[in-house]
N, CA, C and O atoms as a MOPAC input file, in Angstrom:
PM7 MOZYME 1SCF
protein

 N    179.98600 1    80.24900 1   172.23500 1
 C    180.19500 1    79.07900 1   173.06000 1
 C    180.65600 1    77.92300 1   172.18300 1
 O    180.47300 1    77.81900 1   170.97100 1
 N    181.19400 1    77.19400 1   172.87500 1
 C    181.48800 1    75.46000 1   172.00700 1
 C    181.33200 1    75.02900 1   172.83000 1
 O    181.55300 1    75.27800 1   174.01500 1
 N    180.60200 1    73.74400 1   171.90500 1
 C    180.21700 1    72.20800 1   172.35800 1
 C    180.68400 1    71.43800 1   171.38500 1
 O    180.91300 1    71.80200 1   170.23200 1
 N    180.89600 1    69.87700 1   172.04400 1
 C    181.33100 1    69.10300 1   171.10800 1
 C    180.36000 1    68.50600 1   170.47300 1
 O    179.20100 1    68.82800 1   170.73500 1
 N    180.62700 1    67.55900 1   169.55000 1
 C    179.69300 1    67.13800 1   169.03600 1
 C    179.73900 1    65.60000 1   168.19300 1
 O    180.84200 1    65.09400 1   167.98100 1
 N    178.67100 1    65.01100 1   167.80600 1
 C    178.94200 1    63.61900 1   167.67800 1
 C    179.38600 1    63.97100 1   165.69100 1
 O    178.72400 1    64.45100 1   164.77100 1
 N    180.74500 1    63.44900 1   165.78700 1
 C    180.57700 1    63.25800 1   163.89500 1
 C    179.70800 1    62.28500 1   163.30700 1
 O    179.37500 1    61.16700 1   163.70200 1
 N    179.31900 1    63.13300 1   161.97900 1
 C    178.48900 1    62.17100 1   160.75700 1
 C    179.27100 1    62.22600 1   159.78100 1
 O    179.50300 1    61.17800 1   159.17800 1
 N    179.89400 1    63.46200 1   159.35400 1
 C    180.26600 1    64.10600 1   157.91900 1
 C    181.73600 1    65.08700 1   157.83300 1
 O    181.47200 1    66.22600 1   158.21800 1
 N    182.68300 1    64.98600 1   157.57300 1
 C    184.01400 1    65.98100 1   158.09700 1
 C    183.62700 1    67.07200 1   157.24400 1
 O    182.64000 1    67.10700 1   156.50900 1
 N    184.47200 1    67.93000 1   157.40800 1
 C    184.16100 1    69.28600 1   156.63400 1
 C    184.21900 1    70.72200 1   158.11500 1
 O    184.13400 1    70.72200 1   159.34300 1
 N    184.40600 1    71.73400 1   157.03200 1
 C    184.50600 1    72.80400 1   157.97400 1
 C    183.99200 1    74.22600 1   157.83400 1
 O    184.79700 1    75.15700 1   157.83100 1
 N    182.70800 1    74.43200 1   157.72000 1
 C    181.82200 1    75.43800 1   157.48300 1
 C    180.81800 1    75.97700 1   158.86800 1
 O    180.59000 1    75.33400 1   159.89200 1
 N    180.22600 1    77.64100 1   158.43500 1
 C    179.42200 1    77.89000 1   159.07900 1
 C    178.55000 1    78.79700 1   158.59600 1
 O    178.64400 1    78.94800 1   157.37800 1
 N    177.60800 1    79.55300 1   159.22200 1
 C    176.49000 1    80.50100 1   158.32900 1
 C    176.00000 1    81.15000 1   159.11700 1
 O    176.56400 1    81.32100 1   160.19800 1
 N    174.77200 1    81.73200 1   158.83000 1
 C    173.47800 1    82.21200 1   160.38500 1
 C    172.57700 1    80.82500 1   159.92400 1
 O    172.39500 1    80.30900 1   158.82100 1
 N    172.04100 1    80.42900 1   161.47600 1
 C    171.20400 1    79.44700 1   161.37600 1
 C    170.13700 1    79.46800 1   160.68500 1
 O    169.57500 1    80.55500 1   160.55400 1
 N    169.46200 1    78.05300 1   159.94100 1
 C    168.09200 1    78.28700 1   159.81100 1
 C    167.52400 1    76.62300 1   160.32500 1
 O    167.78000 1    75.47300 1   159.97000 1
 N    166.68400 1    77.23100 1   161.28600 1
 C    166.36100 1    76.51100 1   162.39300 1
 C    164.95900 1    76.34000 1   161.47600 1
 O    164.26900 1    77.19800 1   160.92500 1
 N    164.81400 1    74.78400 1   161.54400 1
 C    163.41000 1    74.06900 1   161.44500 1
 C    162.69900 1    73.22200 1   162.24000 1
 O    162.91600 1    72.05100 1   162.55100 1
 N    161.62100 1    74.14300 1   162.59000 1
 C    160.58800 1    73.30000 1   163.93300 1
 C    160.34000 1    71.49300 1   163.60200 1
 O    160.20100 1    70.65800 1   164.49600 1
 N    160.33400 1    71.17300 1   162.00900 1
 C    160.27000 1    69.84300 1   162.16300 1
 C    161.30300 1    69.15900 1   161.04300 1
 O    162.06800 1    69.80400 1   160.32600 1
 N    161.19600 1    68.13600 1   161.05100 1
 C    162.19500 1    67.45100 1   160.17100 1
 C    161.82200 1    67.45400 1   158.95400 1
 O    160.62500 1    67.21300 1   158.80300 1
 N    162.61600 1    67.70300 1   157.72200 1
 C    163.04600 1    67.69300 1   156.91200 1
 C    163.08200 1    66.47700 1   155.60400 1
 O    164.01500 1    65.68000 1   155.70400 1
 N    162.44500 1    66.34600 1   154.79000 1
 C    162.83500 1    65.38500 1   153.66000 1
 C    163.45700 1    66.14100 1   152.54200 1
 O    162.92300 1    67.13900 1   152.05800 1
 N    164.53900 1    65.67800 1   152.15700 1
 C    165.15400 1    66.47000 1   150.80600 1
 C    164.09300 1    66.17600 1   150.24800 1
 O    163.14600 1    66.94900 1   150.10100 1
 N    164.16900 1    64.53200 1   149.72300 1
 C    163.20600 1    63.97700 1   148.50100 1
 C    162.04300 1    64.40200 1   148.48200 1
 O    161.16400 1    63.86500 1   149.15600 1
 N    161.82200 1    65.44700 1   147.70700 1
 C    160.18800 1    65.84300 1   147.75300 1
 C    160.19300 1    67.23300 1   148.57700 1
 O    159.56800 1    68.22000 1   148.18800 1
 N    160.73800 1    67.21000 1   149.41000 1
 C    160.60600 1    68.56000 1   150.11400 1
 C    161.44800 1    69.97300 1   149.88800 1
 O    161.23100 1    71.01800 1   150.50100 1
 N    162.40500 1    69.77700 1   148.92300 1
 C    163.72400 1    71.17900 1   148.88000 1
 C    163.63800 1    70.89300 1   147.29300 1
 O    163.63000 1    69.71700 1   146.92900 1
 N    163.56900 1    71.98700 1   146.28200 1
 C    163.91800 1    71.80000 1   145.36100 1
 C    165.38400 1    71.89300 1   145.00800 1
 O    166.01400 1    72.91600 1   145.27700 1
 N    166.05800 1    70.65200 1   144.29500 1
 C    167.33300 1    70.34500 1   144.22600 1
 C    167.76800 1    71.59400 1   143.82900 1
 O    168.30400 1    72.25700 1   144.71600 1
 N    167.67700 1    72.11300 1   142.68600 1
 C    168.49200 1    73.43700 1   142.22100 1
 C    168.25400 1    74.50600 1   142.32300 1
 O    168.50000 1    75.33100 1   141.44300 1
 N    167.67400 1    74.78600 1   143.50100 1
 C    167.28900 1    76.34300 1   144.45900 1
 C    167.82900 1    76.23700 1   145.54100 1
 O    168.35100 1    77.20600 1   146.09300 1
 N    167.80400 1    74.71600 1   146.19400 1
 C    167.68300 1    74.58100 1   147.88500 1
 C    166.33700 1    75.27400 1   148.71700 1
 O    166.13500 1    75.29300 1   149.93100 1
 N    165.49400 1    75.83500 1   147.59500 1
 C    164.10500 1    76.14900 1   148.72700 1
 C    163.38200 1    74.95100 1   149.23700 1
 O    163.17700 1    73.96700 1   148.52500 1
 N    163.02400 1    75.03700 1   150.39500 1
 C    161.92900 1    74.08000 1   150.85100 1
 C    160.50700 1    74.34200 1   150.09500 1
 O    159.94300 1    75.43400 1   150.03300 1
 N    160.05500 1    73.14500 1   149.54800 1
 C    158.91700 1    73.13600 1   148.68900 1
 C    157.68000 1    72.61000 1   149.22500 1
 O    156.53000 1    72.87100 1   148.87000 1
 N    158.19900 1    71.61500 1   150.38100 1
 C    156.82300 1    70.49800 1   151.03900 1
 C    155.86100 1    71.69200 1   151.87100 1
 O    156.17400 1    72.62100 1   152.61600 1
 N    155.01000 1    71.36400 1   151.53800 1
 C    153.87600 1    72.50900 1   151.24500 1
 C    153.14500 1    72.24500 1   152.87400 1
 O    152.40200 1    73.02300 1   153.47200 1
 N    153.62200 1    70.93600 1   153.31400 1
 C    153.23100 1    70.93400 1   155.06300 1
 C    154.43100 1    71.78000 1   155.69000 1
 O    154.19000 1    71.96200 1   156.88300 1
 N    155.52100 1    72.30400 1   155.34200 1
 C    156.62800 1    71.81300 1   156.28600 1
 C    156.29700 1    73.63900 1   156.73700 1
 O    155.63000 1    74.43200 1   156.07200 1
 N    156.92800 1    73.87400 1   157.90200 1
 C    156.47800 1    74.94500 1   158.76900 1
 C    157.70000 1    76.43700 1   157.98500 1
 O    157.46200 1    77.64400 1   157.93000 1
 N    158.64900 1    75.85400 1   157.61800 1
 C    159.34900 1    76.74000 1   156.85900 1
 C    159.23100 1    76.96600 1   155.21600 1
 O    159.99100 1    77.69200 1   154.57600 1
 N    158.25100 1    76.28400 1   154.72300 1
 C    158.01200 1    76.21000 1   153.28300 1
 C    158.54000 1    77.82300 1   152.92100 1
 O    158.22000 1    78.83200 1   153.55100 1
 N    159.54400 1    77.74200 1   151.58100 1
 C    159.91200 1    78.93400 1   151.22900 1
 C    161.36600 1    80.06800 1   151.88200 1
 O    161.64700 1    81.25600 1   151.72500 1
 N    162.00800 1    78.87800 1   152.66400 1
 C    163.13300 1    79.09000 1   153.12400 1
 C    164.37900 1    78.64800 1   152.37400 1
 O    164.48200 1    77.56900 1   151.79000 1
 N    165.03900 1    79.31000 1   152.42500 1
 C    166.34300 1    79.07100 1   151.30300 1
 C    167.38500 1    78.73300 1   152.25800 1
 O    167.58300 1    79.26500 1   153.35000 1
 N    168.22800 1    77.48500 1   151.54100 1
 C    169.13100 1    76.62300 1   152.79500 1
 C    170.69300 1    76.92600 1   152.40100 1
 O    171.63000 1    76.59100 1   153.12500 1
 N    170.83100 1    77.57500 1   151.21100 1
 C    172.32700 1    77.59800 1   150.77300 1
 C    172.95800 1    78.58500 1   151.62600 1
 O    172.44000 1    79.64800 1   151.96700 1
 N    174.14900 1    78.15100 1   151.95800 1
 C    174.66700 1    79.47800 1   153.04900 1
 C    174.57100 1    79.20200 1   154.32900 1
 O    175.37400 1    79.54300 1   155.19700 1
 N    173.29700 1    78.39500 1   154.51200 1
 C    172.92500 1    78.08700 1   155.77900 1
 C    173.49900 1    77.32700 1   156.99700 1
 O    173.97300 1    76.23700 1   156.67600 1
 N    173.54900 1    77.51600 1   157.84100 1
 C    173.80300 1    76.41700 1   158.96300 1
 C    172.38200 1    75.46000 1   159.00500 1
 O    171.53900 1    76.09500 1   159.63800 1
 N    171.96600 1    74.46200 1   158.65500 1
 C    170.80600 1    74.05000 1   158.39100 1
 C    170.50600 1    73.41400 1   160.16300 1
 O    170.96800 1    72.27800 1   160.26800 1
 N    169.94100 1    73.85700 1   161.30100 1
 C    169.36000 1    73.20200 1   162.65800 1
 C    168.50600 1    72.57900 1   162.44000 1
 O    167.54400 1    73.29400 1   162.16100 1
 N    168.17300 1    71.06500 1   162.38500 1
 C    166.73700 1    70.86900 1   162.60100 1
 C    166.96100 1    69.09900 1   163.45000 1
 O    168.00000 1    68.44800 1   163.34300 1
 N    166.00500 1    68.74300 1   164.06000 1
 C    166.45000 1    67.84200 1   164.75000 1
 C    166.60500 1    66.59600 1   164.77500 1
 O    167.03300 1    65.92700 1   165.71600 1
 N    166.06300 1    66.03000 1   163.13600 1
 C    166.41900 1    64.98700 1   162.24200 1
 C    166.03400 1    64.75700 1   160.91000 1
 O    164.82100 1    64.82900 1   160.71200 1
 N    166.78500 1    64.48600 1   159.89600 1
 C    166.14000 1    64.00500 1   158.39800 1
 C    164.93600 1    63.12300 1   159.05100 1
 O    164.76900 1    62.38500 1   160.02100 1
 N    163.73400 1    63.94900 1   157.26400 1
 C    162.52600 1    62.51100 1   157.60100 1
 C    162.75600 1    62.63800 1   156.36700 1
 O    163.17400 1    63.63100 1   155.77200 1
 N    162.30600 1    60.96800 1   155.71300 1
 C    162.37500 1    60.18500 1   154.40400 1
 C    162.99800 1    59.78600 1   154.11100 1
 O    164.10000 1    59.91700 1   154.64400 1
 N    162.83400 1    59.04400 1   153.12600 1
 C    163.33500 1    57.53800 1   152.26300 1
 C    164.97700 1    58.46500 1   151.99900 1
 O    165.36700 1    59.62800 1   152.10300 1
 N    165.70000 1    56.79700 1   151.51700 1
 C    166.80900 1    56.62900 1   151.41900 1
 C    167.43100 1    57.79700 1   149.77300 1
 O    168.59100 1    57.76700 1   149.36400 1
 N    166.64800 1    58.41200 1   149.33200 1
 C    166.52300 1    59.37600 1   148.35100 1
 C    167.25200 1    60.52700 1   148.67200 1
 O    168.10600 1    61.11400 1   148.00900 1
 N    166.61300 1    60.86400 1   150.22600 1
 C    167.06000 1    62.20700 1   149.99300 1
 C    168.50900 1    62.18300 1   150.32400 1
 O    169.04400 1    63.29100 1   150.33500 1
 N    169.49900 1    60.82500 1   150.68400 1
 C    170.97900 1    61.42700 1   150.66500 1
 C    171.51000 1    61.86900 1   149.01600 1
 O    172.52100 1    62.53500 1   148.79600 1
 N    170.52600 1    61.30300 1   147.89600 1
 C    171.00000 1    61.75100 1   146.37300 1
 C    170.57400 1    63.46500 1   146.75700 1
 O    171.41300 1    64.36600 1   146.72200 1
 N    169.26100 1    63.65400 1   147.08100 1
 C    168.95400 1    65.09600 1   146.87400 1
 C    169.91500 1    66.09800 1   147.33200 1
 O    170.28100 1    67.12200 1   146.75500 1
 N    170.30800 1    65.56200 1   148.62200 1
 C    171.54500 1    66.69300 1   149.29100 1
 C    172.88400 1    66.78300 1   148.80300 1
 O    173.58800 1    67.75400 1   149.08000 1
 N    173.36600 1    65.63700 1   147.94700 1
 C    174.24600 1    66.09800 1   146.67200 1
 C    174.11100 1    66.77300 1   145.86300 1
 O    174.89100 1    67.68100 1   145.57600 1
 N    172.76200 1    66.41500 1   145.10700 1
 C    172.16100 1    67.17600 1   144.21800 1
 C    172.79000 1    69.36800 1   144.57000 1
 O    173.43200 1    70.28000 1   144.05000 1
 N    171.87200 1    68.98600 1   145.92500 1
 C    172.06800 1    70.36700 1   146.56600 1
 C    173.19400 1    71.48600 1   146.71000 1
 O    173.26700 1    72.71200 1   146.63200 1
 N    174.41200 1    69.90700 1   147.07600 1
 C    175.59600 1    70.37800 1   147.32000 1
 C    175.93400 1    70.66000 1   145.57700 1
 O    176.62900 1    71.62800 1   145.27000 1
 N    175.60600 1    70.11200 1   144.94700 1
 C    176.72400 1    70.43900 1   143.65700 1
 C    176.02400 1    71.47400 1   142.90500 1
 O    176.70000 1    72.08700 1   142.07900 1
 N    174.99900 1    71.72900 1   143.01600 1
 C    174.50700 1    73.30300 1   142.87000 1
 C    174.90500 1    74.69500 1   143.80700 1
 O    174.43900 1    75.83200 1   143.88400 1
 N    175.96900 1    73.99800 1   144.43300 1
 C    175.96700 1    75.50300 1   145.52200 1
 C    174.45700 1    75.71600 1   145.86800 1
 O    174.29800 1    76.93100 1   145.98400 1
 N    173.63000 1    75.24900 1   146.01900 1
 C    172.05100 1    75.39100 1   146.62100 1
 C    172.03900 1    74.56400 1   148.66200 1
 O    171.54800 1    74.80000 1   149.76600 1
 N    172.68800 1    73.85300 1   148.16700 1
 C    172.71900 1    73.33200 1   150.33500 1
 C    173.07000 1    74.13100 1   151.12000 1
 O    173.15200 1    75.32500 1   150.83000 1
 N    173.33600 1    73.68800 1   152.20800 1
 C    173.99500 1    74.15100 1   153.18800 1
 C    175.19000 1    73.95700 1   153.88300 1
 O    175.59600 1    72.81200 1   154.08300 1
 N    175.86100 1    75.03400 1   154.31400 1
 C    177.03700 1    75.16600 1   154.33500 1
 C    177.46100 1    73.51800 1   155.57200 1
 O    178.28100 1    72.61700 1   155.39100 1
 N    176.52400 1    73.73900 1   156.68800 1
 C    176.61600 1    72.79900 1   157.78900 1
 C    174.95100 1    72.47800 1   157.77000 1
 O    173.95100 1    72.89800 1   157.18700 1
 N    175.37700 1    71.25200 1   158.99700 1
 C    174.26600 1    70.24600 1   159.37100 1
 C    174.64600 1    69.82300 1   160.87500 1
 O    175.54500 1    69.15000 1   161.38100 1
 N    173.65300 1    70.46100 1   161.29800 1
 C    173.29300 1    69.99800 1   162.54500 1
 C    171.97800 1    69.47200 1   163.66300 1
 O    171.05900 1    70.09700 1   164.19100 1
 N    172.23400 1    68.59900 1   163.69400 1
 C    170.90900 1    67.54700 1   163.83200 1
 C    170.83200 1    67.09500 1   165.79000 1
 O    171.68200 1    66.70700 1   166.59100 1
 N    169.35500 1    67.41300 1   165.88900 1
 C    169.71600 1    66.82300 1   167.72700 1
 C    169.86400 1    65.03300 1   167.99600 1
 O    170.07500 1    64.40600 1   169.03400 1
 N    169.64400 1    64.56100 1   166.53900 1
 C    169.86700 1    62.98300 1   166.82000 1
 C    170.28300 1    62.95900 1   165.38100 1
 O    170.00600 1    63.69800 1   164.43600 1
 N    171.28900 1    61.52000 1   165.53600 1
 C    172.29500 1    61.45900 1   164.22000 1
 C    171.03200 1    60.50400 1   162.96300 1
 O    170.19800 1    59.61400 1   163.13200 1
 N    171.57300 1    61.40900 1   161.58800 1
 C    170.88400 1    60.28400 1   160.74900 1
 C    171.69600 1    59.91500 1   159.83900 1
 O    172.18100 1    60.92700 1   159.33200 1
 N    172.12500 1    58.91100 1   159.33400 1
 C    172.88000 1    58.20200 1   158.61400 1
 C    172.92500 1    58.94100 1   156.90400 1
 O    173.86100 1    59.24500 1   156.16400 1
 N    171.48200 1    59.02300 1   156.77400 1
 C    171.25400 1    59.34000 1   155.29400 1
 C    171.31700 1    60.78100 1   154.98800 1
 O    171.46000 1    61.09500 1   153.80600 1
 N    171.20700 1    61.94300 1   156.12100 1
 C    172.12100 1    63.02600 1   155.62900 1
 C    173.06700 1    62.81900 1   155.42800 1
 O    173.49700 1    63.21000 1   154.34300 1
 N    174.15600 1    61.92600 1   156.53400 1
 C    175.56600 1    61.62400 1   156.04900 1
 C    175.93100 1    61.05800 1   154.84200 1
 O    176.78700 1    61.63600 1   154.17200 1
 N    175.55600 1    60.27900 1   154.54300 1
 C    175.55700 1    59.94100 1   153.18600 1
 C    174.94700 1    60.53600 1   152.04100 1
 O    174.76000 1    59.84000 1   151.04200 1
 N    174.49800 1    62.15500 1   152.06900 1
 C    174.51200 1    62.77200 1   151.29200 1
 C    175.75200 1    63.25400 1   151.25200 1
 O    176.23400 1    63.38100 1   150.12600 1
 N    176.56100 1    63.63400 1   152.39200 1
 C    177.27900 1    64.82900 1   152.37600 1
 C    178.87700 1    63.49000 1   151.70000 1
 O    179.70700 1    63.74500 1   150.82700 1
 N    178.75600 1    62.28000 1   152.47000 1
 C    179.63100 1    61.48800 1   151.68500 1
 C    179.80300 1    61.77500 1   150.27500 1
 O    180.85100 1    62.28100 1   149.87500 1
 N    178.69600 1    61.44200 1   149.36700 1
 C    178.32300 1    61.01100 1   147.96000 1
 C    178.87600 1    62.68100 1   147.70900 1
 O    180.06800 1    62.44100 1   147.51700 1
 N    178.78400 1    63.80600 1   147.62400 1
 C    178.81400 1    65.15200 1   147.54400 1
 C    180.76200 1    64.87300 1   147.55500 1
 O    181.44000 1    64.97600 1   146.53300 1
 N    181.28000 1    64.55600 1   148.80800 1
 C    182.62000 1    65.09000 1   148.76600 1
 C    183.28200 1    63.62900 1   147.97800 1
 O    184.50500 1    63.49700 1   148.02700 1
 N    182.74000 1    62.92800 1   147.51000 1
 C    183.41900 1    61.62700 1   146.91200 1
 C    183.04600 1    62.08400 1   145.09900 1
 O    184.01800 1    61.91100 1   144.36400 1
 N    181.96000 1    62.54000 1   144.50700 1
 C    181.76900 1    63.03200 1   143.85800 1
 C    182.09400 1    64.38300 1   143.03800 1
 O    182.62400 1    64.46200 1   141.93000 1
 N    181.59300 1    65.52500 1   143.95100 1
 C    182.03400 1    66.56400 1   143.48600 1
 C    182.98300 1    67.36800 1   144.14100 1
 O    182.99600 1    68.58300 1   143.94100 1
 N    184.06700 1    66.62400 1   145.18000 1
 C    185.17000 1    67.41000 1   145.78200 1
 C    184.44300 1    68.53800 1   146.90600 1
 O    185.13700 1    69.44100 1   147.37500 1
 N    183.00500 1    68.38900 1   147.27600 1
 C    182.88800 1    69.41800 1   148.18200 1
 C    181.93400 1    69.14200 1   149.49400 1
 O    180.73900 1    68.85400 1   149.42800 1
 N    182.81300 1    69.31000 1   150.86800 1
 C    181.99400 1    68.96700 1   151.58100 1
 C    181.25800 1    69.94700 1   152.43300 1
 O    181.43400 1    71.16500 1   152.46200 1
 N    180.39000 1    69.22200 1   153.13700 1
 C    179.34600 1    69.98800 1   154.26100 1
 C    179.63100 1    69.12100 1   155.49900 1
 O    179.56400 1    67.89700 1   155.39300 1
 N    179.86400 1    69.55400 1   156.36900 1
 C    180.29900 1    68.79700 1   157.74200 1
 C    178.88000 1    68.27000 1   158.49100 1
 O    177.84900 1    68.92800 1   158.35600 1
 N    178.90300 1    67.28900 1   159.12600 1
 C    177.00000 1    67.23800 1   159.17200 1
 C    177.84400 1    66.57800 1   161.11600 1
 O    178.89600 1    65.95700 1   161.26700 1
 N    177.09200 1    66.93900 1   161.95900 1
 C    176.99300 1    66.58100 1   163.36000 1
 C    175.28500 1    66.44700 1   164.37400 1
 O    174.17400 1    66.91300 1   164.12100 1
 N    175.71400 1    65.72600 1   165.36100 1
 C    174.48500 1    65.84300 1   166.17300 1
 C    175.23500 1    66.09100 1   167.71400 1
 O    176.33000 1    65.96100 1   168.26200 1
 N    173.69800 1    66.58400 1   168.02400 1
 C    174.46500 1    67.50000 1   169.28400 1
 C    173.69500 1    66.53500 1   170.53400 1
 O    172.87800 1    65.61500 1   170.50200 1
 N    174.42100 1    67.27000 1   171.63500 1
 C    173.73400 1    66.91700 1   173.25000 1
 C    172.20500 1    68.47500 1   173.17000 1
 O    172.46600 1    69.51700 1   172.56800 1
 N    171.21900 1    68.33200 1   173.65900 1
 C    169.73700 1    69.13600 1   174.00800 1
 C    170.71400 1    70.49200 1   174.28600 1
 O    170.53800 1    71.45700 1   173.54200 1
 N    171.61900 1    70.56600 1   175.21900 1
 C    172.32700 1    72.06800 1   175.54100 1
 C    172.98500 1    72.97300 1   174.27900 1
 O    172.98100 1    74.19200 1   174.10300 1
 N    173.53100 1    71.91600 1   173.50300 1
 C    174.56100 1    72.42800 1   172.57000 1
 C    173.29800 1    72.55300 1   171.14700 1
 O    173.62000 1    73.51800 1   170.45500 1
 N    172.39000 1    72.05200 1   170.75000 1
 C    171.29300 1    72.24800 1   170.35500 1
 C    170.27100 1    73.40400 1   170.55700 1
 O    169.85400 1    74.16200 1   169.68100 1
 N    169.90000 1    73.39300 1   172.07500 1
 C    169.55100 1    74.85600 1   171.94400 1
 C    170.49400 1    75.96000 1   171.92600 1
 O    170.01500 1    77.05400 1   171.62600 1
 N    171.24600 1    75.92600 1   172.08200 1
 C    172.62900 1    76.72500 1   172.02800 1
 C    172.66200 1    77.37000 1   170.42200 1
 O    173.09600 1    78.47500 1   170.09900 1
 N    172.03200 1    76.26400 1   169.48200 1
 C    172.17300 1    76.49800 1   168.05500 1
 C    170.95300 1    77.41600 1   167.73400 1
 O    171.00000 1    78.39000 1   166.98200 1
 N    169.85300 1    76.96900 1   168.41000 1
 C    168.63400 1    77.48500 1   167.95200 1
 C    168.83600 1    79.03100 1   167.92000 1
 O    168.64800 1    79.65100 1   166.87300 1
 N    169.19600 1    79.60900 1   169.00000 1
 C    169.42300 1    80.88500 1   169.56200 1
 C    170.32000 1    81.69500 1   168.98900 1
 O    170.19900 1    82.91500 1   168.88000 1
 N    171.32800 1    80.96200 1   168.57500 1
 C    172.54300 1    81.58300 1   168.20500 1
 C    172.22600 1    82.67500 1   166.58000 1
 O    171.44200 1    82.51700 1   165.64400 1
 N    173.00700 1    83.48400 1   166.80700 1
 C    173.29200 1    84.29500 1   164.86800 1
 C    174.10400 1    83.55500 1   163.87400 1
 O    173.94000 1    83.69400 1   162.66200 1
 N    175.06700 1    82.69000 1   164.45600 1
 C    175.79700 1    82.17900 1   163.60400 1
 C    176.44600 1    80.54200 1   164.36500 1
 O    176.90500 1    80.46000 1   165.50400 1
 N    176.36300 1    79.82000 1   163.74900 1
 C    177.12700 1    78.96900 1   163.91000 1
 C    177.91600 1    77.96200 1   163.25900 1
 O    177.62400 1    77.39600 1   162.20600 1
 N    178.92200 1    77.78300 1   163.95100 1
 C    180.23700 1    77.06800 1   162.93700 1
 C    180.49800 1    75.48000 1   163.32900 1
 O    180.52700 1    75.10600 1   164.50100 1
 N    180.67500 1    74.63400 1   162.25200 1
 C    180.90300 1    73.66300 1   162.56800 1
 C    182.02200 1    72.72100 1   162.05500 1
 O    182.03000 1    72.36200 1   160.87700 1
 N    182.71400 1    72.42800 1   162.70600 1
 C    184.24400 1    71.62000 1   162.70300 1
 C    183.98300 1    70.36800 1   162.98400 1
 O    183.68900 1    69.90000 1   164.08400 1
 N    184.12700 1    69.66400 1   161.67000 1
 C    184.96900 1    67.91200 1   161.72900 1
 C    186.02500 1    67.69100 1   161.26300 1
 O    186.56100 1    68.39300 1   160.40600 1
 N    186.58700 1    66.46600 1   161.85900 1
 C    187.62600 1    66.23200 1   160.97900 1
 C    187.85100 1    64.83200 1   161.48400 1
 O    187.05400 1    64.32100 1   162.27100 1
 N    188.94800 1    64.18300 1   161.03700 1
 C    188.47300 1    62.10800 1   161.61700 1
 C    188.78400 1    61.98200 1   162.90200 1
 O    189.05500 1    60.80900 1   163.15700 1
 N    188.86900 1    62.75600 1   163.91000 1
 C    188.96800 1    62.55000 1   165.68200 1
 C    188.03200 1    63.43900 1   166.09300 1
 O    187.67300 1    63.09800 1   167.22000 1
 N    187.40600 1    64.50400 1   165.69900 1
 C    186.77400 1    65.67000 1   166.72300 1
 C    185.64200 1    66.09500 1   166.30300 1
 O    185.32600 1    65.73200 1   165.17000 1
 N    185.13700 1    66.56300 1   166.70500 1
 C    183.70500 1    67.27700 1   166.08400 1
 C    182.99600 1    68.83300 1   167.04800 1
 O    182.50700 1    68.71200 1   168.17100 1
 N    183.06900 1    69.82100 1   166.50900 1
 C    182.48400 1    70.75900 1   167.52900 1
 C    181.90700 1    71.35600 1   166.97000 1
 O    181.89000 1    71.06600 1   165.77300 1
 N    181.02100 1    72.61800 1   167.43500 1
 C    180.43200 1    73.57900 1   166.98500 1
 C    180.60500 1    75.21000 1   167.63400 1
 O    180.82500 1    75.48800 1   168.81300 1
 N    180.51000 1    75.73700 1   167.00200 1
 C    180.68100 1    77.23600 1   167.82300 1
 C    179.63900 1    78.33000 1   167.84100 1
 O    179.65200 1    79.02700 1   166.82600 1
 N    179.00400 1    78.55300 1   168.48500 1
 C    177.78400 1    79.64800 1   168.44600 1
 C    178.26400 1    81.28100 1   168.97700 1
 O    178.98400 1    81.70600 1   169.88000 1
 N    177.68400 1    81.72000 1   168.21000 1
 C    178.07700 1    82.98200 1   168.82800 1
 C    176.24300 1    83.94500 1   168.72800 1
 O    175.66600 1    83.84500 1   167.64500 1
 N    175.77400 1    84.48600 1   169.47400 1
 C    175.16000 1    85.51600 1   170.17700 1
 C    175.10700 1    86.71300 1   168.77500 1
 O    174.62000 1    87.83200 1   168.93700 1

């Protein structure tokens, strides 16, 4: 299926999802040069994000973790995409600092509740920005 979607970040990647029941802090929570989740509350502790379509339904924490998700990106340790059910500025500005820096981006979007669960469910999903459009594609 496709849905559109609100841009944060251009770029044009996809993966199999990894869907997180709660939000996310890089800073403190993903070790930069693995991409595992480390925060020892978080419900996926021990999930690996590189490759990933990363679902979850908003960054939590300080203005840090847009360094960490560079960090991420320039280890090949992030994720391929970002897709969020409400927009946050400071993933985007990881994925900024990443393609202004090291030439490589991760497309980051937020969705409408349909096109969101649409992600949860899905095996794979793809996500397309570019400076007019934004979508995603799920496939079953």
């Amino acid at each position: 299926m496709r849905f559109e979607a609100t841009p944060l970040a251009c770029g044009r990647a996809g993966g199999a999802p990894l869907v997180l029941d709660d939000p996310l802090s890089f800073w403190g929570g993903v070790d930069a040069s693995t991409g595992v989740i480390i925060d020892v509350h978080h419900p996926q502790i021990g999930a690996r994000l590189a490759g990933r379509t990363l679902v979850m339904p908003t960054g939590r924490g300080s203005s840090s973790s847009s360094s960490v998700l560079a960090e991420l990106i320039r280890h090949r340790a992030g994720p391929a995409a970002i897709v969020l059910a409400r927009p946050d500025p400071i993933i985007a500005i990881g994925s900024f600092v990443a393609a202004e820096l090291y030439g490589i981006t991760i497309p980051v979007v937020s969705v409408a509740p349909d096109a969101y669960r649409a992600c949860v469910s899905a095996r794979h999903v793809k996500v397309e920005v570019d400076n007019v459009h934004a979508a995603i594609m799920t496939s079953e």
